[in-house]
BAFI-3210 file (N, C-alpha, C; in Angstrom, 3 decimals, decimal comma, padded with zeros to 6 digits):
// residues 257
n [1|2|3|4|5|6|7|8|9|10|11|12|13|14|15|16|17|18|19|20|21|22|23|24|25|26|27|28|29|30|31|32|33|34|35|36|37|38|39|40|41|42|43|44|45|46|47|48|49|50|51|52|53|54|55|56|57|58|59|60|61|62|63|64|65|66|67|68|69|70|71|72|73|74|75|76|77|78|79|80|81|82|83|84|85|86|87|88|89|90|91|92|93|94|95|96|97|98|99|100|101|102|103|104|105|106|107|108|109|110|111|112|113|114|115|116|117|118|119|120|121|122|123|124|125|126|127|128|129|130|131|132|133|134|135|136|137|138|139|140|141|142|143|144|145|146|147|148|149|150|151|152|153|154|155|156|157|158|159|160|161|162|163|164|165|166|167|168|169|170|171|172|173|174|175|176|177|178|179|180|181|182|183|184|185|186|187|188|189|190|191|192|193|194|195|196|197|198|199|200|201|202|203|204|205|206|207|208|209|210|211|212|213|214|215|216|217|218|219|220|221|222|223|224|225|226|227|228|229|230|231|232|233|234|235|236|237|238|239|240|241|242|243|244|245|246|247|248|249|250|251|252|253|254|255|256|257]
n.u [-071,356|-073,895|-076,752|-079,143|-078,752|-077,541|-075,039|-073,411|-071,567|-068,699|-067,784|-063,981|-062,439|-059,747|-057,143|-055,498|-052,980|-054,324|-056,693|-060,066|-060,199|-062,426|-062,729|-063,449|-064,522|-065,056|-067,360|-067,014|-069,080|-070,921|-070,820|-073,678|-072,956|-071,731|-072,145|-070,306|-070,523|-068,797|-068,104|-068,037|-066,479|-066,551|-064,605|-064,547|-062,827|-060,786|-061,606|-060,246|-058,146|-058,899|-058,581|-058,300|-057,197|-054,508|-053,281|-052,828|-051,440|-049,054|-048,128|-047,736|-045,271|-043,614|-042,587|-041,565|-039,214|-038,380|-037,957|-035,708|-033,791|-032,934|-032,357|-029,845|-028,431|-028,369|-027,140|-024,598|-023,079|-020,567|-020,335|-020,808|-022,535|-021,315|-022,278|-022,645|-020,357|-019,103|-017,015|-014,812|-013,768|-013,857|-012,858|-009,840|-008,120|-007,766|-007,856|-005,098|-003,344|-003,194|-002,533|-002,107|-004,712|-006,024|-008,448|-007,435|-008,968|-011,797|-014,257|-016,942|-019,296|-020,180|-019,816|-016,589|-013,988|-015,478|-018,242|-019,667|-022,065|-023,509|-026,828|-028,053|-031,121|-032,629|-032,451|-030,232|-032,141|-034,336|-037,512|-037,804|-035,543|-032,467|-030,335|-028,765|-029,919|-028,715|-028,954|-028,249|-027,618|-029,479|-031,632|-034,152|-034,032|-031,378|-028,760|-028,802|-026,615|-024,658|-021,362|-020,153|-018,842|-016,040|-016,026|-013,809|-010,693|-011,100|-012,725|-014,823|-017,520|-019,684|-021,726|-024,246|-027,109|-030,215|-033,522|-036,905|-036,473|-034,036|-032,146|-029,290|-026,272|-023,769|-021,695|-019,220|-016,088|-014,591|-011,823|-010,632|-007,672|-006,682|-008,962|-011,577|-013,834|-014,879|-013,832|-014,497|-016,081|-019,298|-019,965|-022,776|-023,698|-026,327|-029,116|-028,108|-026,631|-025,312|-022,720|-019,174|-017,325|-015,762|-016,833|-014,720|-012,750|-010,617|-010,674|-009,786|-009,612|-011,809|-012,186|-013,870|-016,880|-019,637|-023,043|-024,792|-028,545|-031,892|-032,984|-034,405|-035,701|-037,839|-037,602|-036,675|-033,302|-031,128|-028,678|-028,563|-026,906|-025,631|-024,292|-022,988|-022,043|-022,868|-021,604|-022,291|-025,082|-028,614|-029,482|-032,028|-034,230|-034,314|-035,453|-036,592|-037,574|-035,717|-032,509|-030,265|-027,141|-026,553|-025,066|-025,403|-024,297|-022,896|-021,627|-020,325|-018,152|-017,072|-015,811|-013,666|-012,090]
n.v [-024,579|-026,284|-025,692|-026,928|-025,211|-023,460|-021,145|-021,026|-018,404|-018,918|-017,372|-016,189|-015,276|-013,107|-011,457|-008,624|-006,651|-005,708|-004,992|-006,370|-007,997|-009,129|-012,168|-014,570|-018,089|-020,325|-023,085|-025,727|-025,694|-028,188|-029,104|-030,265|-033,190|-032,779|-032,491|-034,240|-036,248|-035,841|-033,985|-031,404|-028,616|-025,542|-022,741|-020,699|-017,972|-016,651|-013,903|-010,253|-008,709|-005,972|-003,004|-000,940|-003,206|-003,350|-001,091|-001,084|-003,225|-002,750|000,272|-001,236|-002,249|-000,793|000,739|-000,919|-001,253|001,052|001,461|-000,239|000,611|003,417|002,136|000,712|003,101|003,980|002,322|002,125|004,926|005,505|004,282|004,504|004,655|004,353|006,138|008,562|009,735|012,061|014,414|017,342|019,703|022,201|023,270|021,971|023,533|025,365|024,196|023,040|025,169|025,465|023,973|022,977|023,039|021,107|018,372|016,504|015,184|014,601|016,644|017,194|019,377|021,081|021,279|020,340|018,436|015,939|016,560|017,015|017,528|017,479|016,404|014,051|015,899|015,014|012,837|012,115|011,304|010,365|010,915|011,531|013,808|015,385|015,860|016,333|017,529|019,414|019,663|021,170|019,645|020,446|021,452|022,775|026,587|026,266|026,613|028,221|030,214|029,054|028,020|026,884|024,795|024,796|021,635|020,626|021,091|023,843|025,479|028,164|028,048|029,718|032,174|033,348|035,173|033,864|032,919|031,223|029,522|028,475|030,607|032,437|030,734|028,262|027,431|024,746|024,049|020,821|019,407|016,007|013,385|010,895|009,706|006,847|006,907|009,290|012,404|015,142|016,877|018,221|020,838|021,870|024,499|025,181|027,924|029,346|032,050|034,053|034,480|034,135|033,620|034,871|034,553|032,818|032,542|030,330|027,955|026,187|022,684|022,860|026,115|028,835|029,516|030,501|031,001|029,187|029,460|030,638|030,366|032,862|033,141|031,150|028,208|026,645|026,719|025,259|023,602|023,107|020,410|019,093|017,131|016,604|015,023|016,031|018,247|021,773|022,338|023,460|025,056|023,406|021,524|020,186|018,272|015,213|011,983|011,771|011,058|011,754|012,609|013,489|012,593|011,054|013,033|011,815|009,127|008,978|011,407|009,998|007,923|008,938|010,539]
n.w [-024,288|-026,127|-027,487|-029,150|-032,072|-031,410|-029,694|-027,111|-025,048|-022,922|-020,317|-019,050|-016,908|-016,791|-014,727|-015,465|-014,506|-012,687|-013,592|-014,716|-017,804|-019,966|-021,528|-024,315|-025,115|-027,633|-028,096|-030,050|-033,443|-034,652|-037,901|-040,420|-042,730|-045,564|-049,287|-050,236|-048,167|-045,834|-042,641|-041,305|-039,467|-037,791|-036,562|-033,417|-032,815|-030,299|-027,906|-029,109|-027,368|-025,565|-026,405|-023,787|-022,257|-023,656|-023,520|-020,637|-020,536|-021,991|-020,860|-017,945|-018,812|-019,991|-017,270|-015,794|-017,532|-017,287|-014,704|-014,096|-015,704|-013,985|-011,624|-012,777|-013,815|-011,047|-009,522|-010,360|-011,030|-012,250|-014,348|-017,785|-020,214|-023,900|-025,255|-023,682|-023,506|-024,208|-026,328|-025,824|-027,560|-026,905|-024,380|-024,277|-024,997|-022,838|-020,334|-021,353|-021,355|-018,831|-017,189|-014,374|-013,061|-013,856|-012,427|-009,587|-007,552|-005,874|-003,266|-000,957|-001,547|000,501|004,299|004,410|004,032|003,938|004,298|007,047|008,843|007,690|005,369|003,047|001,448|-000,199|-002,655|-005,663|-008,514|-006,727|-006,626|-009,058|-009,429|-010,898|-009,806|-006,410|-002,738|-000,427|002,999|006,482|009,347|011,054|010,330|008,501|007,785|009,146|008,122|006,725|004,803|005,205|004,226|001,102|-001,301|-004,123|-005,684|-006,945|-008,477|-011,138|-014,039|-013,901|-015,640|-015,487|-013,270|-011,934|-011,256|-011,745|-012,866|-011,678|-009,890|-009,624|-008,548|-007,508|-009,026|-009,915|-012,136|-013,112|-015,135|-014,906|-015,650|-016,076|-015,108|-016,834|-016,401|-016,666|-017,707|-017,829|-019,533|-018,737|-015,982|-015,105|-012,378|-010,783|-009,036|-007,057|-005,814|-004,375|-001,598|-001,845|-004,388|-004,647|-006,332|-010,072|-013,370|-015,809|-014,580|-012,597|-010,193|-007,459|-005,588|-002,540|-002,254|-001,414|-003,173|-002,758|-000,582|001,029|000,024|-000,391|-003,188|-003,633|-001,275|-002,258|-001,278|001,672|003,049|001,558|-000,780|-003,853|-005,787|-008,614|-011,277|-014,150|-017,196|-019,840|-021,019|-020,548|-021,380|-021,192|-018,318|-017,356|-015,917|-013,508|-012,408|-014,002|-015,738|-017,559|-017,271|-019,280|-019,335|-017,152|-013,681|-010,331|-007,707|-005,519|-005,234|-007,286|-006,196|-004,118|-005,141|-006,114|-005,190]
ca.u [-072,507|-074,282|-077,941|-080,178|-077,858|-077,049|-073,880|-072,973|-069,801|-067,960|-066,589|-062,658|-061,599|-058,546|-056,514|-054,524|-052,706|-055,532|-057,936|-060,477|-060,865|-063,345|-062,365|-064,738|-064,008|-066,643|-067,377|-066,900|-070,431|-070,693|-071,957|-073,981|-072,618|-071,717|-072,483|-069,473|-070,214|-067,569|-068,582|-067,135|-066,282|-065,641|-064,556|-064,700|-061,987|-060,856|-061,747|-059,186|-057,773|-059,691|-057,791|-057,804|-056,259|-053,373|-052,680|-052,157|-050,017|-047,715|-047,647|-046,686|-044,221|-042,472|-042,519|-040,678|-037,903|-037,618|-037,461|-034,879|-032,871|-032,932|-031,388|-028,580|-027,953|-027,969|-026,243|-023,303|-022,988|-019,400|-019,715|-021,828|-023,055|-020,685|-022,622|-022,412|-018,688|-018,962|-015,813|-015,723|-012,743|-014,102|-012,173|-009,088|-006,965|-007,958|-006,403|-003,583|-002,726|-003,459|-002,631|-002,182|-006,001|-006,675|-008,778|-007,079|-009,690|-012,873|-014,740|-018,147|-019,453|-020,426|-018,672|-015,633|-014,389|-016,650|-020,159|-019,513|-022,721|-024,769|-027,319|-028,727|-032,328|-033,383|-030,634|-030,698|-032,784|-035,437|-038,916|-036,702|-034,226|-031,700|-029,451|-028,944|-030,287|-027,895|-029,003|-027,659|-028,523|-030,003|-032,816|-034,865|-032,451|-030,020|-027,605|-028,389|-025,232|-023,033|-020,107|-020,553|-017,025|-015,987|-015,389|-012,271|-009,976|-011,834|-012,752|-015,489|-018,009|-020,811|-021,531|-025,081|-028,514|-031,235|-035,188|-037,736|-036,025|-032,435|-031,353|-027,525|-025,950|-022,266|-021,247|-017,561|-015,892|-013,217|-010,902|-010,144|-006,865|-007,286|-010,773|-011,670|-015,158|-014,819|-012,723|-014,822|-017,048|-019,947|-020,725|-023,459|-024,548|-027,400|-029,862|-026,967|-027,464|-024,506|-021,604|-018,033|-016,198|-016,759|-016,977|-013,938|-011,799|-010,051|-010,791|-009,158|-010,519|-012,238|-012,064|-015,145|-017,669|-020,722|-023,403|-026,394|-029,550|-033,248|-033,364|-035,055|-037,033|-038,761|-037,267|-035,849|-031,906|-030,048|-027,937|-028,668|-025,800|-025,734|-022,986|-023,131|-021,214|-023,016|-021,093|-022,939|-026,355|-029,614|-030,207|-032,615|-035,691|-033,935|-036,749|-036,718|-037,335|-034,324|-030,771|-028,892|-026,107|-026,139|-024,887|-025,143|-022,879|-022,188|-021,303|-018,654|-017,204|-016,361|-015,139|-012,834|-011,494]
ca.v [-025,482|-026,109|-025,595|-026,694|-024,383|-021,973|-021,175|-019,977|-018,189|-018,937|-016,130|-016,326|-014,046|-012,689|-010,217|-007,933|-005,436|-005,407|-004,688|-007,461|-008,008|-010,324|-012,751|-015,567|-019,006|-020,730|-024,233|-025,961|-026,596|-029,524|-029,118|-031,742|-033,217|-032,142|-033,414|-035,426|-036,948|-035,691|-033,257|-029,869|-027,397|-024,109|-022,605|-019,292|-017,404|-015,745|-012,258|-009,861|-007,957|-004,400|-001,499|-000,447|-003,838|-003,440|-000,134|-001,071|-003,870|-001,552|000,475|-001,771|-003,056|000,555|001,353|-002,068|-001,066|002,444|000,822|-001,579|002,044|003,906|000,780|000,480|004,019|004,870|001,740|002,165|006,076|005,643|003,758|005,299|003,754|004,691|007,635|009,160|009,375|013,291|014,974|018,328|020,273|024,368|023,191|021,380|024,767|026,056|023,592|022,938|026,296|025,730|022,242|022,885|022,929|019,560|017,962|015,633|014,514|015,592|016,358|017,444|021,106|021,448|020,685|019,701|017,635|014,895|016,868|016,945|018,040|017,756|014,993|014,480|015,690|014,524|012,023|011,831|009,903|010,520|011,710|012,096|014,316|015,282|016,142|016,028|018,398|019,232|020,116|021,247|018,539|021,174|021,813|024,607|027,359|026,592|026,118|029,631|031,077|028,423|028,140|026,307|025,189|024,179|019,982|019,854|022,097|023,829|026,300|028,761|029,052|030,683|032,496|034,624|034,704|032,423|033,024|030,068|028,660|028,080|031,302|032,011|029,846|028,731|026,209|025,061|022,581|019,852|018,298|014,722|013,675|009,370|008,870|005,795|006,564|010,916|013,195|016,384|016,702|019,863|020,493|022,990|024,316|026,350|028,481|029,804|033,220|034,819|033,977|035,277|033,490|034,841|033,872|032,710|031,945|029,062|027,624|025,048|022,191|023,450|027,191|028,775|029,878|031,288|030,135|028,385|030,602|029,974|030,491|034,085|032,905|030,160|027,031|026,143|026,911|024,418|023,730|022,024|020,124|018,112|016,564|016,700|014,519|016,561|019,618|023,220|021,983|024,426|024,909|022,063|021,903|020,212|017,285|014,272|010,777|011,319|011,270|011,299|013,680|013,277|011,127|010,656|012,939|011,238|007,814|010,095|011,792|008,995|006,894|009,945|010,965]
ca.w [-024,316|-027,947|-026,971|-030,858|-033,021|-030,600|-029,430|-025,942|-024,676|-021,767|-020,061|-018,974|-016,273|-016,183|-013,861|-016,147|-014,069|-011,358|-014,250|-015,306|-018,658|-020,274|-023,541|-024,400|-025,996|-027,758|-028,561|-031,682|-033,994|-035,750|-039,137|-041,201|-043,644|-047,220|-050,520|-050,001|-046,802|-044,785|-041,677|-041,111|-037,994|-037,610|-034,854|-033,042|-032,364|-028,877|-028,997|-029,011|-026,092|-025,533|-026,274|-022,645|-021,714|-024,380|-023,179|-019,828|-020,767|-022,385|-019,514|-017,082|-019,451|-019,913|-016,320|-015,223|-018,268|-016,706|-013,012|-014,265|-016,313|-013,351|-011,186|-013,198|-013,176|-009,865|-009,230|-011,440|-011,927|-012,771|-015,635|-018,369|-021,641|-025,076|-026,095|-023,002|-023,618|-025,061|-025,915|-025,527|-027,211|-026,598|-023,540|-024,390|-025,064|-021,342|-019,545|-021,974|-021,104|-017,364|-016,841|-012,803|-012,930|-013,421|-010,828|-009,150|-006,454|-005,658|-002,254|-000,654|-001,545|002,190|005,356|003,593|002,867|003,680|004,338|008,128|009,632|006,830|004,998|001,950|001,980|-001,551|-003,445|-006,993|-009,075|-005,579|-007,454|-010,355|-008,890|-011,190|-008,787|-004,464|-001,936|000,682|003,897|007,301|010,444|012,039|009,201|008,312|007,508|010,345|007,652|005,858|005,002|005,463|002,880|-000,563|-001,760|-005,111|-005,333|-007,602|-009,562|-012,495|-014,447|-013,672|-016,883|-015,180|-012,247|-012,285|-010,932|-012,716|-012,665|-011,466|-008,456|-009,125|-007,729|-007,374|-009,527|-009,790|-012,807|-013,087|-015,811|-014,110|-016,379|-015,296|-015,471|-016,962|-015,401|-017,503|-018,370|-018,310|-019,280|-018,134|-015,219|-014,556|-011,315|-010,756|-007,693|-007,028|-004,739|-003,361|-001,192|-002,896|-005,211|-003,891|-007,597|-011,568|-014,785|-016,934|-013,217|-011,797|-008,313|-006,471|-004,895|-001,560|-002,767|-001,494|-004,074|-002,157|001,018|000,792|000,024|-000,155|-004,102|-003,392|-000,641|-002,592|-000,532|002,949|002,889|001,011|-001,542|-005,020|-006,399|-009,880|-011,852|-015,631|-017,721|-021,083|-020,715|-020,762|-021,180|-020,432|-016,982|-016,962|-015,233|-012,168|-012,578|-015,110|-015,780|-018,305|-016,982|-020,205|-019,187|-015,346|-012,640|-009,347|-007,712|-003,927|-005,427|-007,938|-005,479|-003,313|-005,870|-006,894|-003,255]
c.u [-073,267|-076,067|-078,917|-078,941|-077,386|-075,732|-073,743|-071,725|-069,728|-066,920|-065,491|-062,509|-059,989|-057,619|-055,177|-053,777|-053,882|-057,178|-058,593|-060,656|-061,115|-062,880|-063,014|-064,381|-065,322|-065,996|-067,344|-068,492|-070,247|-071,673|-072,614|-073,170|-072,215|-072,097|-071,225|-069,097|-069,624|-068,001|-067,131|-067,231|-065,592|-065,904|-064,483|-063,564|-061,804|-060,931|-060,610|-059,370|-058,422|-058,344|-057,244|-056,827|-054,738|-052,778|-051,684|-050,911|-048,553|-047,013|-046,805|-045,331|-042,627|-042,173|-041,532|-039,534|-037,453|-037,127|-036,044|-033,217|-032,509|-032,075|-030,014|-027,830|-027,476|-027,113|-024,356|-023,097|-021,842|-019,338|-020,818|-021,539|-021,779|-021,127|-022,627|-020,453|-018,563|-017,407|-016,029|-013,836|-012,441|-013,071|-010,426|-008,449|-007,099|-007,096|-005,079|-002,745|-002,560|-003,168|-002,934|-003,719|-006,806|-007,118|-007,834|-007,900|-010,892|-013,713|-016,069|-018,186|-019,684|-019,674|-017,403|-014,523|-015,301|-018,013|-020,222|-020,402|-024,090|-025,570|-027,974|-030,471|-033,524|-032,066|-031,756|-031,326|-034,560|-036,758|-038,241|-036,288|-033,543|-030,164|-029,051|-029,091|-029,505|-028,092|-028,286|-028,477|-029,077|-031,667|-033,444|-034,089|-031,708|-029,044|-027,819|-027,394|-024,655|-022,186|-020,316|-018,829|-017,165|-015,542|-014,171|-011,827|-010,765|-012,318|-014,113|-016,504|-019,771|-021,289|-022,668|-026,436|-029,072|-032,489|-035,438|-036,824|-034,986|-031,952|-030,104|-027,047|-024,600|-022,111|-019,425|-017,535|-014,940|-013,006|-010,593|-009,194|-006,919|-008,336|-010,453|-012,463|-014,975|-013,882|-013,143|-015,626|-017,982|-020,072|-021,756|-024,283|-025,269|-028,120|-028,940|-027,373|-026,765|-023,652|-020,125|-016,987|-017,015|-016,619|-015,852|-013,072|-011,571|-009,765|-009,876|-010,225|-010,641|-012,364|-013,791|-015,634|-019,221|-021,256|-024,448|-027,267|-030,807|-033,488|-034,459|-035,883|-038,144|-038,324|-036,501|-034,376|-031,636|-029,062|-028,065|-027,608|-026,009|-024,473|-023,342|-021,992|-021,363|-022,531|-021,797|-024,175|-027,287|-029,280|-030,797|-033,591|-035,222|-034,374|-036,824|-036,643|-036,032|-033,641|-030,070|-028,114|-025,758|-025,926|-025,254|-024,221|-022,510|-021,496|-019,863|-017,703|-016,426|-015,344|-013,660|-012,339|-009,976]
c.v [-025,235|-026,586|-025,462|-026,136|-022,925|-022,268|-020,316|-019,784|-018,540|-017,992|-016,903|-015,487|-013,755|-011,569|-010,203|-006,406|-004,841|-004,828|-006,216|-007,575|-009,547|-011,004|-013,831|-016,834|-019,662|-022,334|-024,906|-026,736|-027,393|-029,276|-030,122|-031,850|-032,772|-033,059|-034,441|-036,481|-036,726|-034,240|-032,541|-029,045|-026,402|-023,703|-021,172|-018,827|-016,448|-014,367|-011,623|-008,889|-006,511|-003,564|-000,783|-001,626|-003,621|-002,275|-000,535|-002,253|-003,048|-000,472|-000,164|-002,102|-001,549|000,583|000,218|-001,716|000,200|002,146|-000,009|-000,330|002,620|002,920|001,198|002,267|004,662|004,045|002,112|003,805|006,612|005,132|003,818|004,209|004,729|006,178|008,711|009,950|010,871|014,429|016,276|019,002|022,172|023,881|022,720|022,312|025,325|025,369|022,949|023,921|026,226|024,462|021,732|022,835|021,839|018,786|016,354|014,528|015,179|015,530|016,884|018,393|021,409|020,670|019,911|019,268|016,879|015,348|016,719|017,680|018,372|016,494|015,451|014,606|015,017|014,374|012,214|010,504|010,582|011,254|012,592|013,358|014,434|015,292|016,108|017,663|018,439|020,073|020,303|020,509|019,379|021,467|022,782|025,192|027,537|026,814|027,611|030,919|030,655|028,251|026,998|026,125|024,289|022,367|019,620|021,273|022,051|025,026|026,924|029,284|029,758|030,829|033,752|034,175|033,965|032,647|031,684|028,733|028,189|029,223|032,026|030,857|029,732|027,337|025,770|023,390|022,156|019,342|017,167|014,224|011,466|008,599|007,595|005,920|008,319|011,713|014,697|016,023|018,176|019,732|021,894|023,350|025,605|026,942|029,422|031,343|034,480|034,283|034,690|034,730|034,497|033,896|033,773|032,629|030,991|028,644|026,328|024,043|022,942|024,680|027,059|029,772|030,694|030,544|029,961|029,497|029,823|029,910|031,294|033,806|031,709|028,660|027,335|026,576|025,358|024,430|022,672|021,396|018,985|018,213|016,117|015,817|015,035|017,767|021,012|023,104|023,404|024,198|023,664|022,350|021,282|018,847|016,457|013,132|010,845|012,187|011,163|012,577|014,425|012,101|011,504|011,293|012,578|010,405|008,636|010,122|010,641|007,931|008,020|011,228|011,577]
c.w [-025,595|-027,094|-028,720|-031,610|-033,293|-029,919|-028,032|-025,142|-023,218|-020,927|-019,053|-018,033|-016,207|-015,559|-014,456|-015,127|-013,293|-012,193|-014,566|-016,467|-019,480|-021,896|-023,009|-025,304|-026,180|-028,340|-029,821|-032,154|-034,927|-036,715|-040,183|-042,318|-045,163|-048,540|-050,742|-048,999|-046,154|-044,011|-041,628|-040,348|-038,824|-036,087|-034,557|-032,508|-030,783|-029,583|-028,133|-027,946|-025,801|-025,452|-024,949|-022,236|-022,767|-024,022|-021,927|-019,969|-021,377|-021,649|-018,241|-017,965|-019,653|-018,612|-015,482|-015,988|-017,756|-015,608|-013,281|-014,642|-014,627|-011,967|-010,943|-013,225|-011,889|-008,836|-009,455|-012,194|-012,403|-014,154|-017,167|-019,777|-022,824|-025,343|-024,917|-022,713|-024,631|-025,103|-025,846|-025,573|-027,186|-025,406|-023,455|-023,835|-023,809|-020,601|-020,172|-021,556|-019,791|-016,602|-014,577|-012,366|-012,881|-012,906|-010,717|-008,005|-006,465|-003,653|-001,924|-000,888|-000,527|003,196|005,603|004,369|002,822|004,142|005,917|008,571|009,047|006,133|003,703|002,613|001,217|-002,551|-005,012|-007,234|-008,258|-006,581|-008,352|-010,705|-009,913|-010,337|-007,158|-003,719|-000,597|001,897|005,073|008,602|011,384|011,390|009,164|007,259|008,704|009,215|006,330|005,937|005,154|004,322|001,960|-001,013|-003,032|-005,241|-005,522|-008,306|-010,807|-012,729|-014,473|-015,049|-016,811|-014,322|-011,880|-011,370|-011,761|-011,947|-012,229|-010,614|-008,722|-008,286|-007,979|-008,035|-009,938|-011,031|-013,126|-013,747|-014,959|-014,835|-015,463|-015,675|-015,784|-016,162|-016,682|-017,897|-018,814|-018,589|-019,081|-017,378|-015,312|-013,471|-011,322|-009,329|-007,065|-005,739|-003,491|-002,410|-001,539|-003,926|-005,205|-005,370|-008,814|-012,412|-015,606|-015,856|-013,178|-010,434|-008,158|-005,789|-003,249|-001,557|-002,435|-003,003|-003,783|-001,271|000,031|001,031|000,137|-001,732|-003,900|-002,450|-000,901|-001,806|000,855|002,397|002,711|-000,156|-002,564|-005,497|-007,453|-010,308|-012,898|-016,369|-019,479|-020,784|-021,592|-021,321|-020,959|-019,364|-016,398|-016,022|-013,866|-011,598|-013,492|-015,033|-016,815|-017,932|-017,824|-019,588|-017,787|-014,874|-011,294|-008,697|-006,077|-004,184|-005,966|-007,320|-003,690|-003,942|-006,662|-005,643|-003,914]
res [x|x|x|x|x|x|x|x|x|x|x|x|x|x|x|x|x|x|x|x|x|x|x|x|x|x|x|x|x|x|x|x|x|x|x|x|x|x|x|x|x|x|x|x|x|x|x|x|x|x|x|x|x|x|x|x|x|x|x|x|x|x|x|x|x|x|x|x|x|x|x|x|x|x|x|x|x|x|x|x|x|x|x|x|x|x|x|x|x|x|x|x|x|x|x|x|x|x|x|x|x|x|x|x|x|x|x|x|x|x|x|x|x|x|x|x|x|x|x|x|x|x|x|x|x|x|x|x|x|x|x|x|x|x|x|x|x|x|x|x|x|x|x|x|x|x|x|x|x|x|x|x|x|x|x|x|x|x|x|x|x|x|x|x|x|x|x|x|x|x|x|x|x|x|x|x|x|x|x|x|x|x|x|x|x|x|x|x|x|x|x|x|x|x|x|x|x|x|x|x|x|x|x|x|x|x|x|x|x|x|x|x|x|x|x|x|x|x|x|x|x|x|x|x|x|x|x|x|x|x|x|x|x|x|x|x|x|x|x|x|x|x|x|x|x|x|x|x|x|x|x|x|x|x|x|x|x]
***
């Protein structure tokens, strides 16, 4: 509204991500004439977005591309992006030498083969999970001390305690013999309450490896299990919005029976 040769804004509402924020459009003033007779506007520009609203737009906007990542991962944890595709030849010469080692199949680390009596209690991905929590259907620690078995044929490259809640810890490479997307797997499986393999061995699929522990007392009896496709990695915090160099391992091992 042009009130004499005053100008007054019009506020706009709009609902940004449940926030309100205010932008203002103004009217156009008509200016008298010029020494050439011909009348001239200017006009006012919208004002620009507040800093807090541009944030949160960017926010939501990441958090829908991570929702969308995370999806497709946990959809599809067989079939991994190019760069995930790491070769890895410290290993080659092991099972060249050992070829009978080769996994051929893989099956459940508990109640084997297929997890007979047990559930997941926290799947990967789950409050960004790297890995699955494998409990016994009895819960608690009913299931402390039950047997831990290796998934597939493979080679034993570390086999030790571990500070800050892994525990017992058992890691073992698996050669794959024309996967299409891998040609090594990790599996790693933790909190254990002992470890009955070592270090620089070769298990068998179902070959036990140790029982389920509490990780010194700090958790309920279960059993951590992750599946690495970056071979020999840190430890890992156990916890991450980034999965480069894990999968999924239930979907895996079903699709690789």
């Amino acid at each position: 509204m042009i009130s004499g040769d005053k100008i007054t804004a019009i506020p706009v509402k709009n609902l940004i991500s449940e926030v309100r924020d205010e932008t203002f459009l103004f009217q156009e003033k008509e200016i008298p004439a010029n020494d050439s007779g011909q009348k001239e506007t200017t006009k006012k520009k919208k004002k620009q977005p507040s800093v807090k609203a541009k944030t949160l737009r960017k926010l939501k906007k990441e958090n829908a591309t991570r929702s969308t990542q995370n999806e497709v991962i946990n959809s599809a944890p067989t079939a991994p992006l190019e760069s995930m595709k790491i070769p890895s030849p410290k290993y080659d010469p092991i099972f060249a030498a050992n070829p009978y080692y080769i996994a051929e199949g893989f099956d459940f680390p508990v109640g084997k083969p297929d997890a007979d009596g047990y559930f997941l209690a926290l799947r990967f991905g789950q409050k960004l999970h790297l890995g699955e929590d494998w409990n016994g259907v009895g819960g608690g620690n009913t299931d402390l001390g039950d047997p831990v078995y290796a998934t597939a044929d493979g080679y034993v490259t570390f086999a030790e305690h571990l500070c800050c809640g892994w525990g017992n810890t058992v890691r073992i490479i698996h050669k794959l013999d024309n996967h299409p997307y891998y040609e090594y797997i990790e599996s790693v499986s933790s909190h254990l309450n002992d470890i009955v393999v070592q270090k620089e061995t070769f298990v068998r699929r179902g070959d036990l490896i140790g029982h389920i522990g509490t990780a010194d007392g700090k958790y309920s009896a279960h059993l951590h299990l992750e599946m690495r496709t970056f071979l020999d990695m840190n430890i890992g915090p156990g916890y991450s919005a980034d999965q480069f160099g894990y999968i999924s391992p239930t979907p895996f091992i079903r699709q690789n029976r």
